[in-house]
Jmol script that loads the backbone (N, CA, C; Angstrom):
load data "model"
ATOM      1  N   UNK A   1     -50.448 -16.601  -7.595  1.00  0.00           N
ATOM      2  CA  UNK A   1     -49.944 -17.675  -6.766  1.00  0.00           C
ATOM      3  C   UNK A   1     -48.525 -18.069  -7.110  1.00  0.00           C
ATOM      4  N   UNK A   2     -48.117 -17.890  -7.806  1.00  0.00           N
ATOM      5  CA  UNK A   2     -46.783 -18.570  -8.749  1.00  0.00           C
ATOM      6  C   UNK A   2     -45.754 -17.645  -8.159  1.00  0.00           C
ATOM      7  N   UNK A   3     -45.766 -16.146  -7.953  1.00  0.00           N
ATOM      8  CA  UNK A   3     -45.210 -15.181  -7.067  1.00  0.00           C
ATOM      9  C   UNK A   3     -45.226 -15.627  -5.353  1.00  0.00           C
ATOM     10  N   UNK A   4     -45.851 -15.934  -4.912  1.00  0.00           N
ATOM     11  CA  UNK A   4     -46.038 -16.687  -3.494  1.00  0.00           C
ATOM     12  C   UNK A   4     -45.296 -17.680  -3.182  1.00  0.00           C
ATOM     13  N   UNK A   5     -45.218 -18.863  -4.607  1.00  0.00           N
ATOM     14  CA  UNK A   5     -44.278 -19.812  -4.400  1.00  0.00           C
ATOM     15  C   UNK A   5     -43.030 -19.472  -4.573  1.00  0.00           C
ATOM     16  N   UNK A   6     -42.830 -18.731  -5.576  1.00  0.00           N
ATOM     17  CA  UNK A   6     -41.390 -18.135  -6.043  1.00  0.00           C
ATOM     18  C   UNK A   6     -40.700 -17.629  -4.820  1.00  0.00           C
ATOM     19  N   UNK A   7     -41.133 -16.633  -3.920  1.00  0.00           N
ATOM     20  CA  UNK A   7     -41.445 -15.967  -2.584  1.00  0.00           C
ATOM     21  C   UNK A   7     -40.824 -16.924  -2.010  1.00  0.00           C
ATOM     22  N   UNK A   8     -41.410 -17.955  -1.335  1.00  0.00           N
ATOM     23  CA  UNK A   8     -41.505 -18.794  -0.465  1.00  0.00           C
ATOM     24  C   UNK A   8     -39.938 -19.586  -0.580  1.00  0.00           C
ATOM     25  N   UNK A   9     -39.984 -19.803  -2.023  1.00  0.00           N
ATOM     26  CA  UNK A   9     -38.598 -21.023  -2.268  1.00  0.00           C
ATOM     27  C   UNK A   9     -37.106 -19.771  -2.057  1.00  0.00           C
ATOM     28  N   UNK A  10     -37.161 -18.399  -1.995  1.00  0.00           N
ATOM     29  CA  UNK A  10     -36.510 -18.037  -2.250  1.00  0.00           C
ATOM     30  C   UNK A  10     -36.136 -17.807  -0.735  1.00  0.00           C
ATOM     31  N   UNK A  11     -36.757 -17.918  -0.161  1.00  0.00           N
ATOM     32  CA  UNK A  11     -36.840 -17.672   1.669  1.00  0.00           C
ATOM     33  C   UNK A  11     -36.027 -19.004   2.317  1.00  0.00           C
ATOM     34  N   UNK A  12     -37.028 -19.919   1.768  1.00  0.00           N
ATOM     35  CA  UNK A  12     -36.454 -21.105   2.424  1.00  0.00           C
ATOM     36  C   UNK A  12     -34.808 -21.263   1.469  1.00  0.00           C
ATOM     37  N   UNK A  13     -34.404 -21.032   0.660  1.00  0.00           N
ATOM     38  CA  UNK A  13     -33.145 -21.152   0.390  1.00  0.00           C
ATOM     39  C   UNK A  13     -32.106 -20.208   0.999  1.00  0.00           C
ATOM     40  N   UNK A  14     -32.569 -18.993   1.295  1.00  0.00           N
ATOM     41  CA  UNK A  14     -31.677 -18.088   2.007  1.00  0.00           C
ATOM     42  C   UNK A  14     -31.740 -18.309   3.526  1.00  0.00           C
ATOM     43  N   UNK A  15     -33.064 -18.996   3.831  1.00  0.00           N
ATOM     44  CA  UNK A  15     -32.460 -19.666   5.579  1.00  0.00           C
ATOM     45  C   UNK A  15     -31.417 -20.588   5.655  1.00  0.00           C
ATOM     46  N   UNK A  16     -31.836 -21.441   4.766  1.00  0.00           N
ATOM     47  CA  UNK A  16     -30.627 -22.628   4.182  1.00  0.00           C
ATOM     48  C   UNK A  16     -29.083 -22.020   4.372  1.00  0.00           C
ATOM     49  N   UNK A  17     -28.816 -21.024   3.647  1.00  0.00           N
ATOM     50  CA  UNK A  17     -27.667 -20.274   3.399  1.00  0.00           C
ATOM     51  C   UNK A  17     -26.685 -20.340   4.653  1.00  0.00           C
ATOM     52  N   UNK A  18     -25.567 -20.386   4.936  1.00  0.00           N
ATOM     53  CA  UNK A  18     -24.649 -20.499   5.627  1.00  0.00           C
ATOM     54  C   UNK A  18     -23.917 -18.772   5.820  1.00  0.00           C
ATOM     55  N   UNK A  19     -24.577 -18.344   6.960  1.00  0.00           N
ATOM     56  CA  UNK A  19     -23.636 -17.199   7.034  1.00  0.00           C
ATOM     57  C   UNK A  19     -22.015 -16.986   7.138  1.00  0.00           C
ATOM     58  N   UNK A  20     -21.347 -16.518   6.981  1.00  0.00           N
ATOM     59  CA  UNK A  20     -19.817 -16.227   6.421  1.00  0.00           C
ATOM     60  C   UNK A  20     -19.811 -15.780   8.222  1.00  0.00           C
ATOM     61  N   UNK A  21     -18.583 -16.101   8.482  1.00  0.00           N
ATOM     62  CA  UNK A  21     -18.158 -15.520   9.480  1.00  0.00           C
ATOM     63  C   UNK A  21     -17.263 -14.289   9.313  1.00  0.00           C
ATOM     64  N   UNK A  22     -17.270 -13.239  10.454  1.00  0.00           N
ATOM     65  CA  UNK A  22     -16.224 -11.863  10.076  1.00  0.00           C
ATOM     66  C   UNK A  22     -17.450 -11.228  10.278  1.00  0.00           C
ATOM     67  N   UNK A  23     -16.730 -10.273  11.272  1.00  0.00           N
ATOM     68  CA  UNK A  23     -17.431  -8.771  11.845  1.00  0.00           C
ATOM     69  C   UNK A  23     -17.024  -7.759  10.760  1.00  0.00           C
ATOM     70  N   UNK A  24     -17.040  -6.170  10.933  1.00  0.00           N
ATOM     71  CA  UNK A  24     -16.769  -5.208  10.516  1.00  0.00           C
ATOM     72  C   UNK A  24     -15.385  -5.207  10.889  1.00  0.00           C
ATOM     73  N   UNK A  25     -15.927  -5.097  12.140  1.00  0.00           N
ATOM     74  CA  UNK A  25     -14.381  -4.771  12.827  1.00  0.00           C
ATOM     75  C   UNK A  25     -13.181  -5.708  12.750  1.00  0.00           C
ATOM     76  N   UNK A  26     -13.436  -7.222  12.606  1.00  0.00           N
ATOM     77  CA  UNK A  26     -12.032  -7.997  11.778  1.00  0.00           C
ATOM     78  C   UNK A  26     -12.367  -8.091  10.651  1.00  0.00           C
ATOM     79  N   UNK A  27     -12.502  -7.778   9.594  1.00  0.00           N
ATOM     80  CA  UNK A  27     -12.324  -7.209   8.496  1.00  0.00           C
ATOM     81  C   UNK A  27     -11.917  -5.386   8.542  1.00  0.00           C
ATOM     82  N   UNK A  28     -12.116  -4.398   9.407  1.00  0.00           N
ATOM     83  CA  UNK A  28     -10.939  -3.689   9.474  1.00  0.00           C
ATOM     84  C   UNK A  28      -9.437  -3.753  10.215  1.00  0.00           C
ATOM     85  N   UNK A  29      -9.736  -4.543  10.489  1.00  0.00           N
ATOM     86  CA  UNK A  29      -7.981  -5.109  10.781  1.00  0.00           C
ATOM     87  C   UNK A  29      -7.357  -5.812   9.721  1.00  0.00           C
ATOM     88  N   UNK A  30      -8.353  -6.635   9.450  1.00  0.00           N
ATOM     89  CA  UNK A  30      -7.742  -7.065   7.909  1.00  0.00           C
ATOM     90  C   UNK A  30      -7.157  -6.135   6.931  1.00  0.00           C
ATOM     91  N   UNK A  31      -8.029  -5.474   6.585  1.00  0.00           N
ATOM     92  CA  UNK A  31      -7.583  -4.250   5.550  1.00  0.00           C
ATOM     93  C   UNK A  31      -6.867  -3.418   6.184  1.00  0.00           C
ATOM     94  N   UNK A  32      -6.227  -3.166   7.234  1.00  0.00           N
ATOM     95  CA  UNK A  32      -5.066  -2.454   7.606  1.00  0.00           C
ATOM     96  C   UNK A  32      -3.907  -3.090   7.178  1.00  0.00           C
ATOM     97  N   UNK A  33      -3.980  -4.228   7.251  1.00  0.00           N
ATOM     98  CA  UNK A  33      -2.974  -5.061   7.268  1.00  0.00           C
ATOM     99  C   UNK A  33      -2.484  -5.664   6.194  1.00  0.00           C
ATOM    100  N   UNK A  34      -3.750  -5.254   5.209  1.00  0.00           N
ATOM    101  CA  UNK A  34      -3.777  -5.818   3.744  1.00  0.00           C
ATOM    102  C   UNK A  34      -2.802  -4.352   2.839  1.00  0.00           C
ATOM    103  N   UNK A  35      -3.427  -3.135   3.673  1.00  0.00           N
ATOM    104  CA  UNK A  35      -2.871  -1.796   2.974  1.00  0.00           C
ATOM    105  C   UNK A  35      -1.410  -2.201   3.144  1.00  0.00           C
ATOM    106  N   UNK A  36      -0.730  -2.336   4.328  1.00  0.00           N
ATOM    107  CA  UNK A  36       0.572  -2.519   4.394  1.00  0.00           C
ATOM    108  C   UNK A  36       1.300  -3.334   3.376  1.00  0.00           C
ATOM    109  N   UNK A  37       1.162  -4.571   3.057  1.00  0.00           N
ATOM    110  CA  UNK A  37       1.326  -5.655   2.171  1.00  0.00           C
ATOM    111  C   UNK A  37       1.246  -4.696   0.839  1.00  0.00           C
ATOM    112  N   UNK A  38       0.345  -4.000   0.691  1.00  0.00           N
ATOM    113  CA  UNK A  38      -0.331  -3.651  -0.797  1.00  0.00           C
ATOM    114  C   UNK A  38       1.191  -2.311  -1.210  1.00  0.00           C
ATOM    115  N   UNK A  39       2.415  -2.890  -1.063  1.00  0.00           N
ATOM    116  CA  UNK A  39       3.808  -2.398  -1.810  1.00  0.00           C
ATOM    117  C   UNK A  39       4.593  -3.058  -2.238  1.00  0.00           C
ATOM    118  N   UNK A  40       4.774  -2.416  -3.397  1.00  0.00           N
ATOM    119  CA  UNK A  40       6.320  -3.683  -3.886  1.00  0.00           C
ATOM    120  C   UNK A  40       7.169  -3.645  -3.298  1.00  0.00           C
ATOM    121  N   UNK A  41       7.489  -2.901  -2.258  1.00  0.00           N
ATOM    122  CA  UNK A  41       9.006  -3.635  -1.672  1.00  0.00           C
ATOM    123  C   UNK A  41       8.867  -4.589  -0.838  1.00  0.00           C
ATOM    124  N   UNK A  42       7.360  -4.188   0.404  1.00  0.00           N
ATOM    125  CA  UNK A  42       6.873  -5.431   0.863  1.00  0.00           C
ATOM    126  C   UNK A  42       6.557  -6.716   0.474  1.00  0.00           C
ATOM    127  N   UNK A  43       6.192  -6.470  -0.382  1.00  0.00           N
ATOM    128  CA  UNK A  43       5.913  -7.935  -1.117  1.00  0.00           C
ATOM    129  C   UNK A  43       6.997  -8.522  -1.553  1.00  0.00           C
ATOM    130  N   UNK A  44       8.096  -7.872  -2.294  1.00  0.00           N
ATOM    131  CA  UNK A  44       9.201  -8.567  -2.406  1.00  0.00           C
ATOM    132  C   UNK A  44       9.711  -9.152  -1.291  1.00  0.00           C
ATOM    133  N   UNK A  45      10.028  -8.608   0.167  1.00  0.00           N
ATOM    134  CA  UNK A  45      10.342  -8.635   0.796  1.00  0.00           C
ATOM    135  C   UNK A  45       9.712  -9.391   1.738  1.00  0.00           C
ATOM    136  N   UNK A  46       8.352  -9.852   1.829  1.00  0.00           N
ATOM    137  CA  UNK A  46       7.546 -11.124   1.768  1.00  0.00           C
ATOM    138  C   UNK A  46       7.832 -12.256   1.093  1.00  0.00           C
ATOM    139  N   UNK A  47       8.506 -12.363  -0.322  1.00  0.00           N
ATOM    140  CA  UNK A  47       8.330 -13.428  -0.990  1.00  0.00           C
ATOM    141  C   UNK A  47      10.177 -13.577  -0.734  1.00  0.00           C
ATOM    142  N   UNK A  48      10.773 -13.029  -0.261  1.00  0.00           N
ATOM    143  CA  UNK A  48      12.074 -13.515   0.297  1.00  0.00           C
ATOM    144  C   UNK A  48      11.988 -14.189   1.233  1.00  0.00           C
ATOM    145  N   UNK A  49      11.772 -13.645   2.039  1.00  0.00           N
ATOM    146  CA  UNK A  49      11.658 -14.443   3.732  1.00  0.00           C
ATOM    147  C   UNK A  49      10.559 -15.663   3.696  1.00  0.00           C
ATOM    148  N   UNK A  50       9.996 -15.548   2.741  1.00  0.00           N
ATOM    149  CA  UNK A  50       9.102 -17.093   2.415  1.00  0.00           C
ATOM    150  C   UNK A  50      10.001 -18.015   2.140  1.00  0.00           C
ATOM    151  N   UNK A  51      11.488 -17.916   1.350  1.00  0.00           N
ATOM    152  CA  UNK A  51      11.982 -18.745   1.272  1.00  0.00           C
ATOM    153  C   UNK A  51      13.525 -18.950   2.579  1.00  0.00           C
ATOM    154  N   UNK A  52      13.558 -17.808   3.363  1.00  0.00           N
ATOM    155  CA  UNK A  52      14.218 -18.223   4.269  1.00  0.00           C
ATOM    156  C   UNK A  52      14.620 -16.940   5.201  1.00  0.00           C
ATOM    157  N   UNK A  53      15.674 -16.951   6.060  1.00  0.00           N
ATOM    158  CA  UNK A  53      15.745 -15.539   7.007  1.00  0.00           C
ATOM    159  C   UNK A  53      16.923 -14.697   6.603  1.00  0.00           C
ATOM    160  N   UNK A  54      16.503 -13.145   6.630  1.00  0.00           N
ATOM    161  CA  UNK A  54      17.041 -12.590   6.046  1.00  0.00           C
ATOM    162  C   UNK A  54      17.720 -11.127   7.177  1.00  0.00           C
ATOM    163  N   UNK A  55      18.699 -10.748   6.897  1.00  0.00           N
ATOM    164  CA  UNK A  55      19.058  -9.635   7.769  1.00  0.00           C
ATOM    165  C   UNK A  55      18.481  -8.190   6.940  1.00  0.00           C
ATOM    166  N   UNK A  56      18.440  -6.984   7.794  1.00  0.00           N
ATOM    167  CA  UNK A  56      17.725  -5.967   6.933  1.00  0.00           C
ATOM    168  C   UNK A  56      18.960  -5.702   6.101  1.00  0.00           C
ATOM    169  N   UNK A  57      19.972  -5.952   5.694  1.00  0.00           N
ATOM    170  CA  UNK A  57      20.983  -5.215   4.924  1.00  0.00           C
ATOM    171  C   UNK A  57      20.715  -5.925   3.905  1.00  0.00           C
ATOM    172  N   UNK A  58      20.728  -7.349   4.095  1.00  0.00           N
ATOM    173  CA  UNK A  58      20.257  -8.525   2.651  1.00  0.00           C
ATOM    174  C   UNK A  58      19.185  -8.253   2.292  1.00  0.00           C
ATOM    175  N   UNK A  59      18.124  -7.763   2.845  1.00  0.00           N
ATOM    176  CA  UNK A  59      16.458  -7.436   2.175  1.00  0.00           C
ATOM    177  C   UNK A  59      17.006  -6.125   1.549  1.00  0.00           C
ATOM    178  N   UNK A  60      17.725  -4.930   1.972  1.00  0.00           N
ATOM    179  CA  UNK A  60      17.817  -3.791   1.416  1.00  0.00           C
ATOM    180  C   UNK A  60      18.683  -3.895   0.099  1.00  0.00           C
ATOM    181  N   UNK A  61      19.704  -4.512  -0.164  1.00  0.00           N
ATOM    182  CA  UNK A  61      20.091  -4.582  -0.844  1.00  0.00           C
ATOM    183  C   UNK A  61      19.843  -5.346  -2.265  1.00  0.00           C
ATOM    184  N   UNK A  62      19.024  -6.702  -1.863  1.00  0.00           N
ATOM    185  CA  UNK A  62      18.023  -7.216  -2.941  1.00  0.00           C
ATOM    186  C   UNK A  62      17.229  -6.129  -3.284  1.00  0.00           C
ATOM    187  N   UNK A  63      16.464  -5.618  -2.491  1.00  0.00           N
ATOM    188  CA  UNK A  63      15.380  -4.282  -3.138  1.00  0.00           C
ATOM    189  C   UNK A  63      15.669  -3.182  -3.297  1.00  0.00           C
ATOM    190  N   UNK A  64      17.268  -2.972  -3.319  1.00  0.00           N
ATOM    191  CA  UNK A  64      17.596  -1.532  -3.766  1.00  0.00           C
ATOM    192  C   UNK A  64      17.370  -0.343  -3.372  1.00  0.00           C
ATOM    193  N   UNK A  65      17.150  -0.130  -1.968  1.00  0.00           N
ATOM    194  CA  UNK A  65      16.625   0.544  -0.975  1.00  0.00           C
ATOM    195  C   UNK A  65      17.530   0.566   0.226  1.00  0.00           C
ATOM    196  N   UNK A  66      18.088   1.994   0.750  1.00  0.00           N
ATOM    197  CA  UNK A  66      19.026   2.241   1.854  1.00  0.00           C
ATOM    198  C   UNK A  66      18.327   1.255   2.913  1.00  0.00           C
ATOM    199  N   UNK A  67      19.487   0.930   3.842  1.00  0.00           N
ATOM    200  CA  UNK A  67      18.900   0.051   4.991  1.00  0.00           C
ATOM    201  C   UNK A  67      17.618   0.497   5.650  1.00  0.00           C
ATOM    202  N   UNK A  68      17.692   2.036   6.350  1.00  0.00           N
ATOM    203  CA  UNK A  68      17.144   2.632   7.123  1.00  0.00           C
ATOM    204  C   UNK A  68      15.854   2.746   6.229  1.00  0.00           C
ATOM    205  N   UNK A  69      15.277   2.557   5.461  1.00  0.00           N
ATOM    206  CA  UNK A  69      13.933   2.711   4.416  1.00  0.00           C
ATOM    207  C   UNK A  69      13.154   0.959   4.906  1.00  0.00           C
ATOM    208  N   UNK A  70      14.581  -0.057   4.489  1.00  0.00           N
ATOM    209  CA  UNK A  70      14.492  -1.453   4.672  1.00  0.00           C
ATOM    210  C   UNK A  70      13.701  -1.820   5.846  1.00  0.00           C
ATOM    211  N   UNK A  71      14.344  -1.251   7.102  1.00  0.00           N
ATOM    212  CA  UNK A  71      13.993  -1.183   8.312  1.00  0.00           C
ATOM    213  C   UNK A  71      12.437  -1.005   8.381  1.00  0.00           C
ATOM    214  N   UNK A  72      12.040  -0.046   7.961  1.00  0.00           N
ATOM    215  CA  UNK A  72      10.408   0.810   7.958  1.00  0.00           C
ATOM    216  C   UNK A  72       9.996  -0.226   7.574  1.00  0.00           C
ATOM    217  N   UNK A  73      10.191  -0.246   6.430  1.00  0.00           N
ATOM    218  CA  UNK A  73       9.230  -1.796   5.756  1.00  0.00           C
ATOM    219  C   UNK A  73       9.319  -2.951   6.592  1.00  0.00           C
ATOM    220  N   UNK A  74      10.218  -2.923   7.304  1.00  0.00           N
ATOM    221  CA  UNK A  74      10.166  -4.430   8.120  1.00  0.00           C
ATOM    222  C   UNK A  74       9.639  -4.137  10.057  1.00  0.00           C
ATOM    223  N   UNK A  75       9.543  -3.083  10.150  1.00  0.00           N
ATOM    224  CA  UNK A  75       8.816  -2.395  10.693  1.00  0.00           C
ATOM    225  C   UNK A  75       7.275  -2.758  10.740  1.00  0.00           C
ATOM    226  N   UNK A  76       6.895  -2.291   9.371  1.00  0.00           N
ATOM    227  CA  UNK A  76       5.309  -2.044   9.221  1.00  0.00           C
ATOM    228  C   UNK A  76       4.953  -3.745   9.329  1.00  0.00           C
ATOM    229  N   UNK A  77       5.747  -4.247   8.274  1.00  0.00           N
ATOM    230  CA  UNK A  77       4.967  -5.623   8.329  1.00  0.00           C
ATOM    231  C   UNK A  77       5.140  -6.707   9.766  1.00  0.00           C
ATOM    232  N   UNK A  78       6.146  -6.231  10.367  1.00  0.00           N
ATOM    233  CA  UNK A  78       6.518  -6.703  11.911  1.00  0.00           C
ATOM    234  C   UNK A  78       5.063  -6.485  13.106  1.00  0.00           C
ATOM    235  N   UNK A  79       4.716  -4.753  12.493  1.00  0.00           N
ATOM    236  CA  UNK A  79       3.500  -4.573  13.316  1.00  0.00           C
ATOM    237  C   UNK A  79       2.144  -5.268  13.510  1.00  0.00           C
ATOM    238  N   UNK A  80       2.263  -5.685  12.240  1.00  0.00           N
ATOM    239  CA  UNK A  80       0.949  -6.833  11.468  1.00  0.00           C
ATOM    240  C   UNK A  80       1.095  -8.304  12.138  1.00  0.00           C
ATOM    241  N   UNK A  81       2.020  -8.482  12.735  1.00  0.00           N
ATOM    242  CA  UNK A  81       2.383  -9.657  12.938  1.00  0.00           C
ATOM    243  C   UNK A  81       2.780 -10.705  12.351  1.00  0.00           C
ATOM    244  N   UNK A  82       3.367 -10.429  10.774  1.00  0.00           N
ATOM    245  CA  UNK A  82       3.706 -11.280  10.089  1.00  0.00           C
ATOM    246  C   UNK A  82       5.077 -11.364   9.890  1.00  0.00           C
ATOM    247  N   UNK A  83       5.680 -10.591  10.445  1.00  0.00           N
ATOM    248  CA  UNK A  83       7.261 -11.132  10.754  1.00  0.00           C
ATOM    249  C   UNK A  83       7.567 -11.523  12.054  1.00  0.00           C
ATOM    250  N   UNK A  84       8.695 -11.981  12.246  1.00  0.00           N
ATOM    251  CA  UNK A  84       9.238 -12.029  13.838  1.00  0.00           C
ATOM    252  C   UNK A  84      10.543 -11.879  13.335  1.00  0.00           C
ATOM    253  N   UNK A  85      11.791 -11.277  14.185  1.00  0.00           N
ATOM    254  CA  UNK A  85      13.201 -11.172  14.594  1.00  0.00           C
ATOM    255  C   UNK A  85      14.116 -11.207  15.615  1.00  0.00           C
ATOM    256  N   UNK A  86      15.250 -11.653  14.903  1.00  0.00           N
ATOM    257  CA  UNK A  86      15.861 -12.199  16.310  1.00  0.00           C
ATOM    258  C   UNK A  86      17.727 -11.881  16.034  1.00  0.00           C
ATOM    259  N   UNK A  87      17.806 -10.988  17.253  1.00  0.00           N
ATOM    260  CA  UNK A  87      19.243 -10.478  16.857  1.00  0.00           C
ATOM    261  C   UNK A  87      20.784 -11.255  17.195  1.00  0.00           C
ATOM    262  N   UNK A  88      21.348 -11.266  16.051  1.00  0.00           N
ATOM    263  CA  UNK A  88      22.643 -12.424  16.640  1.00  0.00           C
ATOM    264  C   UNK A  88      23.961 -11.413  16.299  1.00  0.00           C
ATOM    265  N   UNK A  89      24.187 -10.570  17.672  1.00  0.00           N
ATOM    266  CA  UNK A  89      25.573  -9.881  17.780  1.00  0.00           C
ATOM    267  C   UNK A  89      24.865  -8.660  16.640  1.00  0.00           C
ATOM    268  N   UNK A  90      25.684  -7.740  16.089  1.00  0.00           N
ATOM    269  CA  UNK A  90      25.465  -6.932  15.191  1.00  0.00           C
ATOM    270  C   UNK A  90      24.073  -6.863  14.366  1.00  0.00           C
ATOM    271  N   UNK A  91      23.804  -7.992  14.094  1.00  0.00           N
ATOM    272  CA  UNK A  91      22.659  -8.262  13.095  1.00  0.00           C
ATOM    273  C   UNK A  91      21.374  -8.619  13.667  1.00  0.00           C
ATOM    274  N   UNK A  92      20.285  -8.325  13.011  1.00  0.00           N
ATOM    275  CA  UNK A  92      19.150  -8.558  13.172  1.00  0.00           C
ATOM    276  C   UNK A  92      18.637  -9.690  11.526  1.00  0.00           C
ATOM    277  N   UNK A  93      17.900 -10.242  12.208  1.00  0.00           N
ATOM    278  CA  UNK A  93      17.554 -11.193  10.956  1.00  0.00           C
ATOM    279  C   UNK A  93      15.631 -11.435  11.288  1.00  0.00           C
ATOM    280  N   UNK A  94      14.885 -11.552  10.141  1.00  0.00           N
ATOM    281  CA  UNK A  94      13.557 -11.226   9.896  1.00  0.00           C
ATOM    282  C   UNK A  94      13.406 -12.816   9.535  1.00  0.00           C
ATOM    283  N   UNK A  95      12.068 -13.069   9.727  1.00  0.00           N
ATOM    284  CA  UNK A  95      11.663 -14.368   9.609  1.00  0.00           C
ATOM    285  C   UNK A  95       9.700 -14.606   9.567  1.00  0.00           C
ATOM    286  N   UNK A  96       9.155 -15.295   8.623  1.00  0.00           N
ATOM    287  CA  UNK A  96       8.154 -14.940   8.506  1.00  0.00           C
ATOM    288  C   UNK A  96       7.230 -15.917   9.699  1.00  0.00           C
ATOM    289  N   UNK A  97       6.355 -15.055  10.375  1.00  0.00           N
ATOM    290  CA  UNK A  97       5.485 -15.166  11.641  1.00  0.00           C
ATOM    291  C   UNK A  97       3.921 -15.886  11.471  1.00  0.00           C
ATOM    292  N   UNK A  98       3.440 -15.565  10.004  1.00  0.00           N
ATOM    293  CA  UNK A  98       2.568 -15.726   9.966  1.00  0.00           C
ATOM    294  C   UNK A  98       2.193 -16.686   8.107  1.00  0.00           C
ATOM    295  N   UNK A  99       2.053 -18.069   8.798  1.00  0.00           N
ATOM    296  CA  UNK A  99       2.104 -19.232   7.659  1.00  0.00           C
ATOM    297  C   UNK A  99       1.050 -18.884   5.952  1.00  0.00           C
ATOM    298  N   UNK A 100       0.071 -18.325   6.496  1.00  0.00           N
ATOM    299  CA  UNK A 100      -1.173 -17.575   5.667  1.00  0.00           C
ATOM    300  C   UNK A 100      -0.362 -16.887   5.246  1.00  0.00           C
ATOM    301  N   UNK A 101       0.866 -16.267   5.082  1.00  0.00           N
ATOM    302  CA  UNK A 101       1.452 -15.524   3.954  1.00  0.00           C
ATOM    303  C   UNK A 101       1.941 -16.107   2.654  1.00  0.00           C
ATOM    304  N   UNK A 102       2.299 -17.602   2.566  1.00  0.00           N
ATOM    305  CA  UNK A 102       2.659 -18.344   1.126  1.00  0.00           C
ATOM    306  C   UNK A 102       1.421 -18.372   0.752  1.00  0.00           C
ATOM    307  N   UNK A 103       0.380 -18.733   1.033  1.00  0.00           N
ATOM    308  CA  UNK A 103      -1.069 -18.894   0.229  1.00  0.00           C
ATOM    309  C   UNK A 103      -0.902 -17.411  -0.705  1.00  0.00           C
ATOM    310  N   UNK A 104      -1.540 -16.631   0.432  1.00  0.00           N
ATOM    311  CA  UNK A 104      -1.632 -15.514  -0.438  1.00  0.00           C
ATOM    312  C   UNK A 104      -0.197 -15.061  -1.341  1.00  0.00           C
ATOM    313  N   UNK A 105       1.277 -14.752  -0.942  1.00  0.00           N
ATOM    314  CA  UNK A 105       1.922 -14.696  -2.541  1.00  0.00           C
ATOM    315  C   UNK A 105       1.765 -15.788  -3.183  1.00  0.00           C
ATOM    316  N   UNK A 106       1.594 -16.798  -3.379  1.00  0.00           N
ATOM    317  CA  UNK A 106       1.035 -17.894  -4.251  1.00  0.00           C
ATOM    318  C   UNK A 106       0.303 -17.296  -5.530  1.00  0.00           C
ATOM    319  N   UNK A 107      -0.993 -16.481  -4.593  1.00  0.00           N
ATOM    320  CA  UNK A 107      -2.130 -16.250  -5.549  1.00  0.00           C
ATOM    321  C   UNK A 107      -1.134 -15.085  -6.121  1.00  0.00           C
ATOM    322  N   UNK A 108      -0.161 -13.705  -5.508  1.00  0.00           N
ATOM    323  CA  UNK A 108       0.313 -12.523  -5.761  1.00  0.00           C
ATOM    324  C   UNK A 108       1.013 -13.150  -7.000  1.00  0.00           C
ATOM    325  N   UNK A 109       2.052 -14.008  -7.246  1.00  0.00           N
ATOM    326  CA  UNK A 109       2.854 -14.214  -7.708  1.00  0.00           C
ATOM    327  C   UNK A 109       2.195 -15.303  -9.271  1.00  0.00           C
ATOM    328  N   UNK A 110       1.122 -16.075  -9.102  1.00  0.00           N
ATOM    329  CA  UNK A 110       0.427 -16.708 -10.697  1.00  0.00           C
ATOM    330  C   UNK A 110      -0.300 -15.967 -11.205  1.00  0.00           C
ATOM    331  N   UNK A 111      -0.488 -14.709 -10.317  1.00  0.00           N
ATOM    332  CA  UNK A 111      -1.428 -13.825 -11.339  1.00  0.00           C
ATOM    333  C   UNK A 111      -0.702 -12.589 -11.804  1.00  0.00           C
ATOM    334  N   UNK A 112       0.098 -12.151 -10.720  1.00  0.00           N
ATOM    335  CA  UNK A 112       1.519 -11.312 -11.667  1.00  0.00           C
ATOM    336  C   UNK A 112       2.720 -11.322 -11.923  1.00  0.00           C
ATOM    337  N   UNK A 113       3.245 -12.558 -11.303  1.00  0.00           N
ATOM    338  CA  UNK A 113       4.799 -12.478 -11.575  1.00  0.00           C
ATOM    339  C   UNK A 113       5.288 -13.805 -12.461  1.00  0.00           C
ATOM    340  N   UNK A 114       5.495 -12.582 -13.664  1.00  0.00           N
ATOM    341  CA  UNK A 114       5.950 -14.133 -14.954  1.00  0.00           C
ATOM    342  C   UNK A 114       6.914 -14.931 -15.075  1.00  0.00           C
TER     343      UNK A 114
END
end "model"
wireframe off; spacefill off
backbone 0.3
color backbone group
C-alpha cells in the first residue's frame, strides 16, 4: 500500500506541474540563432553595439578583421534579427534590434569576461 500512495502523490504533483512553453520547432530556431552568436567576433561585436552604433569599418577594426569578413558577421547576426542598419551617405552603421541581447551578454560576460 505505501507504493500506491507514493504512486498516487507523485501523479498528483506532476499534474500540478506547469508545463514550459516552446515547441521543437522554436527551439530550432533558437539554436540556429544561438550557433551564430556562439563566435568571438560576434559576440564582441554584440557587446559593442550594446553600448552604441557602430559602422562595419569601426566593428572591423576593434576586432581586427578586414571589413569584408566584418560585413559576414554582421550579415549573419542581421539575419537573426538582432541587428538593424541604416545607411548615412558612404557608411552603413549597425544597431542592436533585439533588447534580449544585454541579458544574455550579461550572463556571457560574469561568467567569462574578467
Amino acid at each position: 500500500m505505501a507504493n500506491s500512495s507514493k504512486s498516487k502523490t507523485k501523479q498528483q504533483a506532476k499534474s500540478q506541474q506547469v508545463k514550459p512553453k516552446g515547441s521543437v520547432q522554436e527551439f530550432t530556431e533558437a539554436a540556429e540563432c544561438l550557433k551564430t552568436l556562439a563566435h568571438p567576433v560576434r559576440l564582441r561585436i554584440v557587446q559593442l553595439l550594446l553600448s552604441g552604433r557602430y559602422s562595419v569599418g569601426e566593428l572591423a577594426e576593434d576586432c581586427e578583421i578586414p571589413d569584408n569578413v566584418g560585413s559576414e558577421h554582421l550579415r549573419l547576426l542581421q539575419r537573426c534579427g538582432f541587428l538593424t542598419s541604416e545607411r548615412q551617405g558612404r557608411h552603413v552603421y549597425y544597431e542592436i534590434a533585439e533588447p534580449h541581447l544585454q541579458q544574455l551578454m550579461a550572463c556571457v560576460e560574469n561568467r567569462f569576461v574578467r
